[in-house]
VONUKOL-551279 format. One line per 10 residues: number of its first residue (from 1); their letters; for each residue x, y, z of C-alpha. Coordinates in Angstrom, 1 decimal. Example, Ala and Ser with C-alpha at 12.3 -4.5 7.8 and 13.67 -1.06 7.14 Angstrom:
1> AS> 12.3/-4.5/7.8 | 13.7/-1.1/7.1
end
This chain:
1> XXXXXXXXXX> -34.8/2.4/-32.5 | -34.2/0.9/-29.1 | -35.0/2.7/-26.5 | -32.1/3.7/-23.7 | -32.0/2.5/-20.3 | -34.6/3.7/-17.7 | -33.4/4.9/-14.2 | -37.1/4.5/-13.1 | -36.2/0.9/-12.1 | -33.3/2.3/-10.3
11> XXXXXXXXXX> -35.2/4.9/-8.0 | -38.1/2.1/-7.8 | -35.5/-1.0/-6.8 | -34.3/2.1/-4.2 | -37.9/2.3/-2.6 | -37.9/-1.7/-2.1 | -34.6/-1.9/-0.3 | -34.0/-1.7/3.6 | -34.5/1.6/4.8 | -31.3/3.7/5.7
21> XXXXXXXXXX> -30.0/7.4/6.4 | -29.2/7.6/2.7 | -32.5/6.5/1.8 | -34.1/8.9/3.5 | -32.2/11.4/2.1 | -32.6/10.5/-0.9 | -36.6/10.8/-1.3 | -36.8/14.4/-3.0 | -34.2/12.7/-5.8 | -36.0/9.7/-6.3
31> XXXXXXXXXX> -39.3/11.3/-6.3 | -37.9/13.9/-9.4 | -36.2/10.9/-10.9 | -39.6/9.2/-11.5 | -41.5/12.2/-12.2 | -39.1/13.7/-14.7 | -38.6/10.1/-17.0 | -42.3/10.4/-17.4 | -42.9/6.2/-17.1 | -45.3/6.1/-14.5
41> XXXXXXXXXX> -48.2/7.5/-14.7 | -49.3/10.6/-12.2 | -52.0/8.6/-9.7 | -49.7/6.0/-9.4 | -46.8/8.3/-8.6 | -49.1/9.7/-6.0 | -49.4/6.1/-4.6 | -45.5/6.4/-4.6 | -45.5/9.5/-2.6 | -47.3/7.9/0.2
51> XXXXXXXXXX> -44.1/5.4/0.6 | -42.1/8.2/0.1 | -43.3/10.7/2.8 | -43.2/7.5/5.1 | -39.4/6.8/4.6 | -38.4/10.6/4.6 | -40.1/11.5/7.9 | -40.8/8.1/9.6 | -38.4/7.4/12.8 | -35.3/4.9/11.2
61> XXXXXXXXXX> -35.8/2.1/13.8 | -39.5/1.8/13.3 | -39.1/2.1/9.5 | -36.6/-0.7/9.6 | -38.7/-3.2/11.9 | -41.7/-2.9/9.9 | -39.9/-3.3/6.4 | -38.6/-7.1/8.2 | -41.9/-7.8/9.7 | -43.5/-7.0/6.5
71> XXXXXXXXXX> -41.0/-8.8/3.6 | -38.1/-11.4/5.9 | -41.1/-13.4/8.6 | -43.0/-14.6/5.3 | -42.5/-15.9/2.2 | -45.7/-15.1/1.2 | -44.3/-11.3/0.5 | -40.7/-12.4/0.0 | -38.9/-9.9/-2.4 | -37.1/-13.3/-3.6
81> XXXXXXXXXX> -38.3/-14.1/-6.6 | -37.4/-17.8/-6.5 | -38.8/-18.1/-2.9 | -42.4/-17.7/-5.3 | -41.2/-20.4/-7.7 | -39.1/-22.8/-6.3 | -39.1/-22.3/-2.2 | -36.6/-24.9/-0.8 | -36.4/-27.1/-3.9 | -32.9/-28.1/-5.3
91> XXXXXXXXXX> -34.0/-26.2/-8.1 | -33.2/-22.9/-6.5 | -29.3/-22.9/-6.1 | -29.0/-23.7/-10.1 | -31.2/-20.9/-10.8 | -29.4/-18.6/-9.2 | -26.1/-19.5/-10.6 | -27.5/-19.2/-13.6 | -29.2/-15.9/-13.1 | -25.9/-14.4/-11.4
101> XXXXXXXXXX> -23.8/-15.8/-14.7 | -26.5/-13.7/-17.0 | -26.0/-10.6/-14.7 | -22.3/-10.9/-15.0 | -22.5/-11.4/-18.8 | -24.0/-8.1/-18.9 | -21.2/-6.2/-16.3 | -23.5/-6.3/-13.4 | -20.9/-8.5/-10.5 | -22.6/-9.5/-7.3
111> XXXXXXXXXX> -20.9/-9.0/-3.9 | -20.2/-12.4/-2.1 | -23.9/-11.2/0.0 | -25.7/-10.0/-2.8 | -28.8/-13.0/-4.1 | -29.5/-13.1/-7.9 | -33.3/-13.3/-7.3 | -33.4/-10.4/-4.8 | -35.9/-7.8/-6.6 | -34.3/-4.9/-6.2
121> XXXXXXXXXX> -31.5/-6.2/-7.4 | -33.3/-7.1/-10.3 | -34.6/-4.1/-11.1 | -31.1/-2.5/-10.9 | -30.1/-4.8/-13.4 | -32.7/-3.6/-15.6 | -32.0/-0.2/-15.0 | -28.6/-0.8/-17.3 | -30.7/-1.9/-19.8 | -33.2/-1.0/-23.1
131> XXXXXXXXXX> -35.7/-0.2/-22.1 | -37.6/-2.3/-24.7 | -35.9/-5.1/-22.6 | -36.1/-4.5/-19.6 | -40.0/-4.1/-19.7 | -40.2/-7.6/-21.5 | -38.1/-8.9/-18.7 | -40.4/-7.5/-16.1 | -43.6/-8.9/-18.2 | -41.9/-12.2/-17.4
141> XXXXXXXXXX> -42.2/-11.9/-13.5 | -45.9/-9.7/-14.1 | -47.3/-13.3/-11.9 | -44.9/-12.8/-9.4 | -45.7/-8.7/-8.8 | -49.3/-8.7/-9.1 | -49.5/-11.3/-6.3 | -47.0/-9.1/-4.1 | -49.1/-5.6/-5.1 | -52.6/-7.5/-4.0
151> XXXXXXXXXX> -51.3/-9.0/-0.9 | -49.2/-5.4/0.2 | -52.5/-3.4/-0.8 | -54.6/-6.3/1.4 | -52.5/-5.5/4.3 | -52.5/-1.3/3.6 | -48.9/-1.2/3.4 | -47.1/1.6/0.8 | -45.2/-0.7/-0.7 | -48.2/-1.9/-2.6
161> XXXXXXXXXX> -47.5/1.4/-4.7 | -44.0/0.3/-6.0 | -45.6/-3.2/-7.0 | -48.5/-1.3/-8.8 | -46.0/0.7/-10.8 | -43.4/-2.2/-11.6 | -46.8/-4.4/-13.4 | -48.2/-1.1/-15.1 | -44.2/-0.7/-16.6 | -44.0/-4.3/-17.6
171> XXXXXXXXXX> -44.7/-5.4/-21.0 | -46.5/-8.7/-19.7 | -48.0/-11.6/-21.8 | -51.4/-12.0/-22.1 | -51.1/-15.0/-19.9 | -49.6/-13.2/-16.5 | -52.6/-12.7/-14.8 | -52.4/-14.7/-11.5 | -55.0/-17.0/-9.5 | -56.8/-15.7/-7.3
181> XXXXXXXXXX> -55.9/-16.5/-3.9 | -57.7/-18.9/-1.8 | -59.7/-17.1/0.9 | -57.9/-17.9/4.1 | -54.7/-18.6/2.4 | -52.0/-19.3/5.5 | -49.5/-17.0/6.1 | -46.7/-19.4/8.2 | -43.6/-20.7/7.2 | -44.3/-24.3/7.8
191> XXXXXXXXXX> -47.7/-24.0/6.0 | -45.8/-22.5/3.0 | -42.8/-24.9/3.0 | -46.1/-27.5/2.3 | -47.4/-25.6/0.0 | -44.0/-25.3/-2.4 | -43.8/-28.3/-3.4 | -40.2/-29.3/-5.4 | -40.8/-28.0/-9.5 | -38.7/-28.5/-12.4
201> XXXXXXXXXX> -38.7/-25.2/-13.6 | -35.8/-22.8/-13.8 | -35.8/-19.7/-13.8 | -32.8/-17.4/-15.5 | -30.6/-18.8/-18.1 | -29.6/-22.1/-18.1 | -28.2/-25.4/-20.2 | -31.2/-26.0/-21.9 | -31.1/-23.8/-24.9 | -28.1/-22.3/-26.8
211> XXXXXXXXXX> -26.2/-18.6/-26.1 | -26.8/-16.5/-23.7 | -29.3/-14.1/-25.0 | -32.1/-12.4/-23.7 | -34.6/-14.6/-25.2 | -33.2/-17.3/-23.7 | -33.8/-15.8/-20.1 | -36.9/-14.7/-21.1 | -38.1/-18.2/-22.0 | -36.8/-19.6/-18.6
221> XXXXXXXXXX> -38.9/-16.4/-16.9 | -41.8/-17.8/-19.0 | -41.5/-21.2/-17.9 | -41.3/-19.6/-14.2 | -44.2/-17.5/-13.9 | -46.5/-20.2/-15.4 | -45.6/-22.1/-12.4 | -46.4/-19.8/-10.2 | -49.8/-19.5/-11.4 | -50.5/-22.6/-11.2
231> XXX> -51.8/-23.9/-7.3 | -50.1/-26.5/-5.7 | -51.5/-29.4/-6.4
end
């Protein structure tokens, strides 16, 4: 039997989004939300509760500051998931047509601001559905993740916690493990707009196969994450 959709990705795509009153508010709910589904596991829900107690008490402003120091001045920690596989290529605007198109096919409509690739939006999309699938569709970006979780937990930020419990939920392929990152690796936008060099993979549904299914998108994730394994050359 399939199983029904989780509302762990839900609270967890919550934790990932710019901080607000109503998050804030909302950290007892989402905190009892994850406990009482039961998908991730106690030590890394006491990870979570570090990020938690941080948004519930922290001082709005300074919450809000770090959150763009931390994921908008580098795309090294981008919570765009194309801005790991395609960066500035051409590429990138078809794959997020497509993506949106698959979101849409399943009732999720983006607002004219909303970005297909945006992770939390992502994981609200998986929220509405099996959870069978929506932990294969999270295997597919595993690549993606564990590079985000090592580079938060390298700089000691909370956030590292919601990374760690996205990759233990995922149902990833043996093949997901990412390179290790070269020592010194930089961290500026020029360097990285070098780095990303233009790539013919897409990511999200697109002509190349037939339908619109799930394996289709989970093919084109495939494809994705491979390339982001692989170093620039």
């Amino acid at each position: 039997m399939t199983a029904a959709p989780a509302l762990t990705f839900k609270a967890l795509s919550a934790l990932l989004a710019y901080p607000s009153e109503e998050l804030q508010a909302a950290t007892v709910e989402i905190a009892s939300l994850i406990a009482s589904e039961g998908l991730v596991a106690p030590d890394c829900r006491h990870q979570l509760q570090r990020l938690l107690n941080e948004i519930e008490e922290g001082d709005l402003f300074a919450l809000q500051e770090a959150y763009v120091d931390l994921f908008d001045k580098t795309r090294r920690l981008s919570l765009h998931l194309f801005e790991h596989i395609h960066g500035e290529s051409r590429d990138r605007g078809q794959a997020m047509v497509d993506l949106a198109a698959h979101y849409e096919r399943a009732g999720l409509i983006l607002t004219a601001n909303e970005l297909p690739d945006y992770l939390p939006l992502f994981l609200e999309f998986l929220s509405t559905r099996p959870l069978d699938e929506a932990r294969a569709l999270l295997g597919e970006t595993a690549g993606i993740l564990m590079l985000l979780d090592e580079r938060l937990a390298k700089r000691g930020s909370p956030y590292a916690a919601v990374m760690s419990a996205l990759v233990a939920l995922a149902d990833r392929p043996a093949e997901a493990e990412p390179e290790a990152e070269t020592e010194g690796a930089a961290d500026d936008l020029a360097a990285l707009d070098a780095a990303w060099e233009e790539s013919a993979v897409t990511f999200g549904p697109g002509d190349a196969l037939d339908g619109c299914s799930v394996d289709r998108l989970r093919t084109r994730m495939r494809a994705a994450r491979r390339a982001v394994a692989q170093p620039a050359a």
